[in-house]
N, C-alpha and C positions, 0 to 999 in steps of 0.2 A: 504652447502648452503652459497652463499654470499649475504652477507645481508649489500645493499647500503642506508644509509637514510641521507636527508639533511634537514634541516630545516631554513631557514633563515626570522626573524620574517615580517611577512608581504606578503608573500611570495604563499599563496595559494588561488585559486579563484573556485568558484560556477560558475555555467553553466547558467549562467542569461545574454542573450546579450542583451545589450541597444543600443548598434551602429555598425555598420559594417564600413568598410574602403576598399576598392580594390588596392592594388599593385600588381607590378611584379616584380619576382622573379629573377634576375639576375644570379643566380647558376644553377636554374629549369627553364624548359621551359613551363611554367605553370602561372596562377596568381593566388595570396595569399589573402587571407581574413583577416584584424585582426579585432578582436572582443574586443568588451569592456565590460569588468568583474567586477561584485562586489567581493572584496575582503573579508570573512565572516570575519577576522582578525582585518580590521584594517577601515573598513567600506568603504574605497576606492573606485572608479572604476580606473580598468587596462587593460594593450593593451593585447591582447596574439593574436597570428599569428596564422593563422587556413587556411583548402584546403581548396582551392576557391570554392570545391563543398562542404563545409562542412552540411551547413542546409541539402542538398539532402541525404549529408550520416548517418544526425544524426536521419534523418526519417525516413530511411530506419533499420536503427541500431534496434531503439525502435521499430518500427514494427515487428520484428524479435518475433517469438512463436515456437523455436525450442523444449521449453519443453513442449508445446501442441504436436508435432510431434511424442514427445518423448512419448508418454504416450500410451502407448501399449496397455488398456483395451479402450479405445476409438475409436484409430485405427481399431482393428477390429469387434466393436461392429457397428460402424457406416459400413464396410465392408459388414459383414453381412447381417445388416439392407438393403444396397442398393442388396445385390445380392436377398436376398425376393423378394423386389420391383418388380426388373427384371423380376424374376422368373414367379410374378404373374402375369404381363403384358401380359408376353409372353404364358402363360396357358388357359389366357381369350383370346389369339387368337389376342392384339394388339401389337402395336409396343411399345418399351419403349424408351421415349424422356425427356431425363433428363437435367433439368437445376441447376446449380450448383452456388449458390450466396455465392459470397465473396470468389472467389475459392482460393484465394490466393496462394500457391506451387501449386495447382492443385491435389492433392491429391486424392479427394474427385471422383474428376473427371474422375481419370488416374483409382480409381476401380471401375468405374463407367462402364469404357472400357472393362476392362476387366471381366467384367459378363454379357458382352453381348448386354450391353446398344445397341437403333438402330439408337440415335441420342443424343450426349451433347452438352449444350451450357452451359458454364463460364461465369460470369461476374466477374471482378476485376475492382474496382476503383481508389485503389494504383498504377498509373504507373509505378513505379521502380519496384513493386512485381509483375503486369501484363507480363512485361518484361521478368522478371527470368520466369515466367510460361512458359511462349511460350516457352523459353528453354532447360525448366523441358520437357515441351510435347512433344518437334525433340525427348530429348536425349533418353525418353524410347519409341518413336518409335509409339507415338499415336497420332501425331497434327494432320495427316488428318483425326482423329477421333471426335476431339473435335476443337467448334468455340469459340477462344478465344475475347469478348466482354470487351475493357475497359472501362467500366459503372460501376455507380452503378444501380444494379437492379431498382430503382424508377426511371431508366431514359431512361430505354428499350422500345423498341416497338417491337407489334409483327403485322404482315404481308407481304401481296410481297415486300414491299420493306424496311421492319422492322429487327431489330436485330436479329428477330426468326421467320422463316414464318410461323410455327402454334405455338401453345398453349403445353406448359410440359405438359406431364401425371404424371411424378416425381420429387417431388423436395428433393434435397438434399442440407444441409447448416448448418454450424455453426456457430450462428453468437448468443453465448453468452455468458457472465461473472461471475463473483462472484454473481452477483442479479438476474444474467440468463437471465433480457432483459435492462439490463444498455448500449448495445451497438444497439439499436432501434429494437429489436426481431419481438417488436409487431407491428411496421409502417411495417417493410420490409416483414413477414407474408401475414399482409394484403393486402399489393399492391399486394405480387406477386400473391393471389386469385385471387384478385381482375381483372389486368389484365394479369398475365402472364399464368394463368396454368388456365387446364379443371377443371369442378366440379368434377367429382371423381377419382382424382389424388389421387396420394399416398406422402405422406411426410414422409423424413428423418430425423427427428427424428417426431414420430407419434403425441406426446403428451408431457407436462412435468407435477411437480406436484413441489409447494413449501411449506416445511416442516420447521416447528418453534418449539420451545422447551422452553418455561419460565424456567426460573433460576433463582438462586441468586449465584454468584460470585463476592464476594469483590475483588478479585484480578482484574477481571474483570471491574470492577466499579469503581478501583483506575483511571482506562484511560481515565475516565471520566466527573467526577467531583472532583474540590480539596475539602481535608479535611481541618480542621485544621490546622496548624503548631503546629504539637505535636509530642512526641514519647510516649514509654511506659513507661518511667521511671521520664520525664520530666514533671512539669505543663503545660496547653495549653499556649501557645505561643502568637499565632497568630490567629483571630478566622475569617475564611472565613464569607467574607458580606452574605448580607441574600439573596439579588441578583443572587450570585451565586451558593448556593445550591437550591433556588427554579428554574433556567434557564432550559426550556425545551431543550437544546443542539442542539448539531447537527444533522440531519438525515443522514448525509453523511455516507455510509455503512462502518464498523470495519472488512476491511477482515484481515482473520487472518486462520492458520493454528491449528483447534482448537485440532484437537488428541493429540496436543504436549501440549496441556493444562494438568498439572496431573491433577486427575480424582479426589483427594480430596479438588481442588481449587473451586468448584463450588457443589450444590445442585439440582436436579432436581425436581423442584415444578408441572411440568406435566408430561406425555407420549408426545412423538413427537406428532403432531397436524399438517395436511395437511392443507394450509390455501387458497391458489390459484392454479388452476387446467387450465394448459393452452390446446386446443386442436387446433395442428398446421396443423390438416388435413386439415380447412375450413369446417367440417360437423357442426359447432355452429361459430357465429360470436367471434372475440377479442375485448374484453373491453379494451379500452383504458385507463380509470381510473374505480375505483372500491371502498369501501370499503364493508368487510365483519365482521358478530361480530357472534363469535362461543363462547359459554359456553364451559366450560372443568372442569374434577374435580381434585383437588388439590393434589399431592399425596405426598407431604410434607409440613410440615409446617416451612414458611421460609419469607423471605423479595423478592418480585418478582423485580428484578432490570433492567433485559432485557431479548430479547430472542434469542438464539444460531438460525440459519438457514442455510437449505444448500436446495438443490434439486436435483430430480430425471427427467430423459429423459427416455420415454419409445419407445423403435427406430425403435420398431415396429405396426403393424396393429394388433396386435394381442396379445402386451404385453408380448411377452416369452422373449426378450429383453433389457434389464434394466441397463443403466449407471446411478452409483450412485455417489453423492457427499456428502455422508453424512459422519458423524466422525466415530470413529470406534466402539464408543458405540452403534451404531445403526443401523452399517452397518452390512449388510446379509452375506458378505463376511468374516467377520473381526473372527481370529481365539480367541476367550476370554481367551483361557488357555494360551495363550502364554504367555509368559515373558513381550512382548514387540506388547501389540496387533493391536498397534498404525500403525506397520510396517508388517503387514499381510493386508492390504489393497494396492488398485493403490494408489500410491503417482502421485500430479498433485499439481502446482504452479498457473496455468491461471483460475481454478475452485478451489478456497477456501470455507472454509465455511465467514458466518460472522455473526456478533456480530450487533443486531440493541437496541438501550437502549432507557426504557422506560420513555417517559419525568419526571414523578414522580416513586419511590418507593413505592410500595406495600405490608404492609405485608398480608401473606394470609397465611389458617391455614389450616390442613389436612381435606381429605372429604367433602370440602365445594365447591362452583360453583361459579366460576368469569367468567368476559367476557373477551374474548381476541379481542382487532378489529384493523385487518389487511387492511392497506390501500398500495392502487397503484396507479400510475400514469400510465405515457407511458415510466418514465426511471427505476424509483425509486420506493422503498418501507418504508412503517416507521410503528408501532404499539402502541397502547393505552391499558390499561387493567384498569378496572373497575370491582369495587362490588358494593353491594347495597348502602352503604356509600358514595363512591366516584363515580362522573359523571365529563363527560367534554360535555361541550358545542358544541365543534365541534372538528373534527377530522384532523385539517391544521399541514400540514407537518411544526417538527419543528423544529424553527430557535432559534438561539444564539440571545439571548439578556444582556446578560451580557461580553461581548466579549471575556471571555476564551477560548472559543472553535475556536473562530476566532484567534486567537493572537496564541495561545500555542498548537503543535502538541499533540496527542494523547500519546506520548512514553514523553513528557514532562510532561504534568499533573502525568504522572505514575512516573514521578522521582520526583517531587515536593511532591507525596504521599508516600514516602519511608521512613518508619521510621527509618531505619537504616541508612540513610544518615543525618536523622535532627539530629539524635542523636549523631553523633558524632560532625555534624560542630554547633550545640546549646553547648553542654557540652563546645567544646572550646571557643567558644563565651561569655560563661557564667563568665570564666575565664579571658580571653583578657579586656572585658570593663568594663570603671567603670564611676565615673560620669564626670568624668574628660576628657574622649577619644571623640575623633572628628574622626570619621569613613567613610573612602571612599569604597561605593559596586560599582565594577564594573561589576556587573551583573543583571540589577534590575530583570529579571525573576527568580530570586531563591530564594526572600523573605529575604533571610538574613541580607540585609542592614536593614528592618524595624524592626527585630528580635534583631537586636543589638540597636534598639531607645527601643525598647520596655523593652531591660535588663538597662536601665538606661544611654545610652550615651549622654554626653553633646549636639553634633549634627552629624547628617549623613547625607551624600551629597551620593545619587545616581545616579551615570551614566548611564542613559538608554537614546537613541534614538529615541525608533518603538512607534511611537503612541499608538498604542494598548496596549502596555505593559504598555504606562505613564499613560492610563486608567485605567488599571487592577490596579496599584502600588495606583493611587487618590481614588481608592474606598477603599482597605486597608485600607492606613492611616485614614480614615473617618470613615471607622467602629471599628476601636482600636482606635481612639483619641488620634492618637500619632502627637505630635507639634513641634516634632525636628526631623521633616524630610525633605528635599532639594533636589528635581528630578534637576540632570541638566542635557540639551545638549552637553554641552563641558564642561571639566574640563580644570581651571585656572591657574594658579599662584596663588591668594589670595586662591583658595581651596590646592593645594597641596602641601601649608609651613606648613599651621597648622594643617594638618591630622596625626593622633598617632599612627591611625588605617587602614590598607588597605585589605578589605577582597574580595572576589569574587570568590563564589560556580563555579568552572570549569565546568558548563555544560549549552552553550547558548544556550538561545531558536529558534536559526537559526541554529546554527552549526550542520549539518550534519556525517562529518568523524570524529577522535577524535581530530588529530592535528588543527583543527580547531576551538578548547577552548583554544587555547594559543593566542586567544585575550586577556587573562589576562597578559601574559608577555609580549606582544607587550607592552601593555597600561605600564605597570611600565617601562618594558626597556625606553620608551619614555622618562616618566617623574621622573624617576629614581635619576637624579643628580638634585632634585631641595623637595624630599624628607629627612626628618630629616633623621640622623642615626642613631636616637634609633626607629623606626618607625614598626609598629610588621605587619607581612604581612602571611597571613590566607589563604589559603595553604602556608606554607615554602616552598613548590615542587611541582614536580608530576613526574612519569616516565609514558614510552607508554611502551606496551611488547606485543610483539607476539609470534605465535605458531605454525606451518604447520600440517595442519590437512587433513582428508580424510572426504569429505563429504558424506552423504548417497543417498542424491539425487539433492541436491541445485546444482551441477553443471551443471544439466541437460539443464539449462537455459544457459548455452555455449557451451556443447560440440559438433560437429558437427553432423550431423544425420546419412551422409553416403547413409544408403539406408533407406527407410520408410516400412514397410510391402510387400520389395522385391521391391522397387519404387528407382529408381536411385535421390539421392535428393542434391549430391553433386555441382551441379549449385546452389541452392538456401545458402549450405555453403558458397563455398564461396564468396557471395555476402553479407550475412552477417557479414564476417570475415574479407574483407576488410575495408565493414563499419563503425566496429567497433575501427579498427586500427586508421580511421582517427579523429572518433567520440566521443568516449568513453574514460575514464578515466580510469588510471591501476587497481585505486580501488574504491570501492563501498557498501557503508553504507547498512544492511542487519540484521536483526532481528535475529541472530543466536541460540535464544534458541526456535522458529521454525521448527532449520535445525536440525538434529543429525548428529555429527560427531564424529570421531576416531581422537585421539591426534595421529600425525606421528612424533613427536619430544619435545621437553622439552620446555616450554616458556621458550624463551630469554628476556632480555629489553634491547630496540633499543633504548631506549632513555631517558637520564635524566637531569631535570632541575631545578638547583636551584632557587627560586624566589628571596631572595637576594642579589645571585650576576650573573646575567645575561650575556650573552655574545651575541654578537649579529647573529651568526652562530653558526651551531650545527649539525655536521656531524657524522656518523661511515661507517664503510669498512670493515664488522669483518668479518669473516670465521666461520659458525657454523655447524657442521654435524648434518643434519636431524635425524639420525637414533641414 
């Protein structure tokens, strides 16, 4: 394996375009787009040259759902489910006139054909994936089967001289996510009753059901809200405002791949609990918003802090049918003896479960009866849980009012809560200052600048930026009464002669990839020559390392599809493939203890760097065998 890396500080940018620019290309006969980039490093914006179809291809890139494609119990559960349909049209002596929303590859469509359907109609409102469809439809030999409509369904007509001259008897569609109707389930449902299809149609998937689980997971809970600034062996530090542990959070869904959760990070305080019951035939109207308050009894005693959720499609009329998304504890499927029970289920990336937290903590104790109340909208879901003690007033979806949850991603509160990190960069801290140190954090999202006012330094000057974070940092100092602290925007001259001390926790709260916390060594390289040289600098290093592994299914999300359940899909490859070529970045930030993988080789380190004595390039060209 050759393993090429360069580093030059300043040097990498985020997908954030603030300005386009059109030239031409003097080499290519073609004209170029440059884009203008935030820099996460050095806080810049920069030029970078981009195809002049770049937006087209970078929409088309992220629309890409080759690991929905991929995911073989859905394929032919939904298969199935339409050849019923067919069947039963055709029994009762009618014709089967199938409309297919959001066809997207056409899929849905192409086995819609071949069971005999007597009439499909498609709608796709993605033109560039409309496109590939129709070409999906020549290549396996079915266009004059199906009428390809580029709409969206809420934009159809049907008559003589409408998109559809009569009314579906069947609809087939998938059109759902992690929350199951976060991508408008329940508007595109109703219209298409409403005006596209007969009263007793048959629908594709028949029905769903949404399943909730109260728990208490600290690990869980770490993503959430911050604690302390503490470890275990340390006194409290830093004590979170009261602001922020009373903050009802975010509503915004925690999907997450929970089977890979091990099973003794969390407690189960119920039985699974069906909370919302959708039926997509049209035989009961859809609530558009709702709430529901179900009693449940308690079957441990624990602190209730949110609740696990996933759901269930039943794809048929008759319920013998049943696509699950549930974890593996739950699932009907899932072998329990196994070793690894996690991976005895369909693995699927577009249907996760998630995580929804409940604005306050609950303790609840065994055999006893709380209320659980599940609310919805038209996108969204969020939940409440009450005992006889505790009520709330009203049930409003909730919002940050403390602005952590705004400011600092979910994977960042979880690192700000890691005691094994405070422990070691406090222990050195503890060490490093005394009352004498004047201390530059070039991090204010990691606390440790006010960590170091709070062990007795003279003064600390924090560099931070983002609004929100100079928020978060004012309310700190305000609830620890600490008076020797100094937010700035820019660092000076008159700060960086008399600084003793430069620290700064390598993990920003923007930085996405890893090389992109060497905004620490930008910032010294900078001002490097105008720093004492007895000056102590917190990290000394750091190195990056890598490892060539075999994933277990995360690659599913690239690899190409080939064929679909014997469906020619290779036009929709490579339209994606090219896409990405133009659009897409060679690498990309990814939850990896989600993914299971198989080490294919020995970690290497690609890269190492000292903080005091920097160079301004940083290159390798090594040769490593994989095997």
């Amino acid at each position: 394996m050759i393993i090429k890396y360069s580093v030059r500080l300043g040097s990498f940018f985020l997908n954030s375009t603030l300005k386009r620019v059109r030239s031409f290309s003097q080499s290519e006969d073609r004209m170029q787009v440059f884009t203008q980039k935030k820099n996460p490093i050095t806080g810049s914006t920069e030029w970078d040259v981009q195809h002049e179809d770049y937006d087209y291809h970078q929409e088309i890139a992220r629309s890409a759902f080759a690991d929905m494609l991929h995911d073989t119990e859905r394929n032919k559960k939904y298969y199935r489910a339409l050849q019923l349909a067919i069947e039963k049209m055709h029994k009762d002596g009618r014709k089967a006139n199938v409309l297919d929303i959001g066809t997207g590859t056409g899929l849905l469509s192409i086995m819609a054909a071949r069971c005999g359907a007597d009439s499909i109609t498609a709608c796709e409102a993605f033109k560039p994936m409309a496109e590939c469809c129709a070409k999906i439809l020549a290549c396996n030999g079915v266009a004059d089967k199906i009428t390809l409509i580029p709409k969206r369904s809420t934009e159809m007509t049907v008559g003589e001289n409408g998109d559809m001259k009569e009314k579906a008897n069947i609809l087939v569609t998938e059109v759902f996510d992690t929350e199951l109707i976060g991508e408008g389930a329940l508007s595109t449902f109703s219209h298409a009753h409403k005006y596209l299809l007969e009263k007793d149609c048959i629908v594709v998937p028949d029905s769903a059901v949404i399943y909730v689980q109260v728990v208490e997971c600290p690990t869980m809970q770490k993503w959430n809200k911050l604690n302390d600034l503490a470890d275990e062996e340390l006194e409290n530090v830093l004590r979170t405002p009261q602001k922020m542990k009373d903050c009802a959070g975010s509503a915004a869904v925690h999907d997450i791949q929970l089977s890979q959760l091990p099973r003794q990070a969390f407690r189960e305080l119920s039985e699974q609990i069906p909370v919302f019951y959708y039926d997509w035939s049209g035989r009961t109207p859809i609530d558009m918003k709702r709430t529901v308050k179900q009693q449940f009894a308690v079957t441990n005693t624990g602190r209730a802090q949110m609740v696990f959720m996933w759901w269930e499609l039943n794809m048929d009329t008759e319920g013998k049918i049943c696509l699950s998304c549930a974890p593996w504890w739950t699932h009907t499927d899932a072998d329990v003896a196994s070793e690894r029970p996690q991976d005895t289920i369909p693995w699927r990336d577009h249907w996760m479960q998630a995580v929804y937290y409940f604005p306050q903590e609950l303790t609840l104790k065994k055999d006893t009866e709380v209320t659980l109340i599940s609310c919805q909208d038209e996108y969204s879901l969020w939940f409440y849980l009450e005992d006889e003690k505790s009520k709330y007033k009203n049930y409003k979806r909730p919002i940050c009012e403390c602005g952590v949850h705004m400011a600092l991603s979910r994977t960042h509160v979880s690192y700000l809560n890691d005691g094994r990190r405070s422990k070691k960069f406090l222990s050195q801290l503890r060490q490093e200052i005394g009352k004498e140190s004047v201390v530059l954090d070039l991090n204010g999202s990691s606390f440790m600048g006010l960590a170091a006012a709070k062990f007795g330094a003279k003064q600390v000057y924090i560099y931070e930026t983002l609004n929100l974070n100079v928020g978060i940092l004012i309310d700190y100092i305000n609830e620890n009464s600490l008076n020797n602290v100094t937010i700035v925007p820019n660092i000076d001259d008159s700060i960086v002669t008399q600084v003793t001390n430069v620290i700064s926790d390598p993990n920003f709260s923007n930085a996405l990839l890893p090389w992109e916390n060497l905004k620490m060594a930008y910032i010294l390289y900078k001002y490097n020559s105008k720093l004492r040289s007895d000056v102590s600098i917190t990290p000394e290093g750091c190195e990056l390392w890598g490892m060539p592994v075999e994933f277990q299914d995360l690659h599913k999300i690239r690899i190409p599809l080939d064929k679909c359940e014997g469906i020619d899909m290779t036009t929709f490859d490579n339209l994606v493939e090219s896409s990405r070529i133009i659009s897409d970045a060679d690498i990309e930030p990814q939850p990896l203890w989600e993914y299971p993988c198989k080490s294919r080789g020995l970690p290497r380190k690609l890269l190492e760097i000292d903080m005091r004595v920097l160079q301004p390039t940083y290159a390798t060209n090594d040769i490593h065998p994989i095997l």
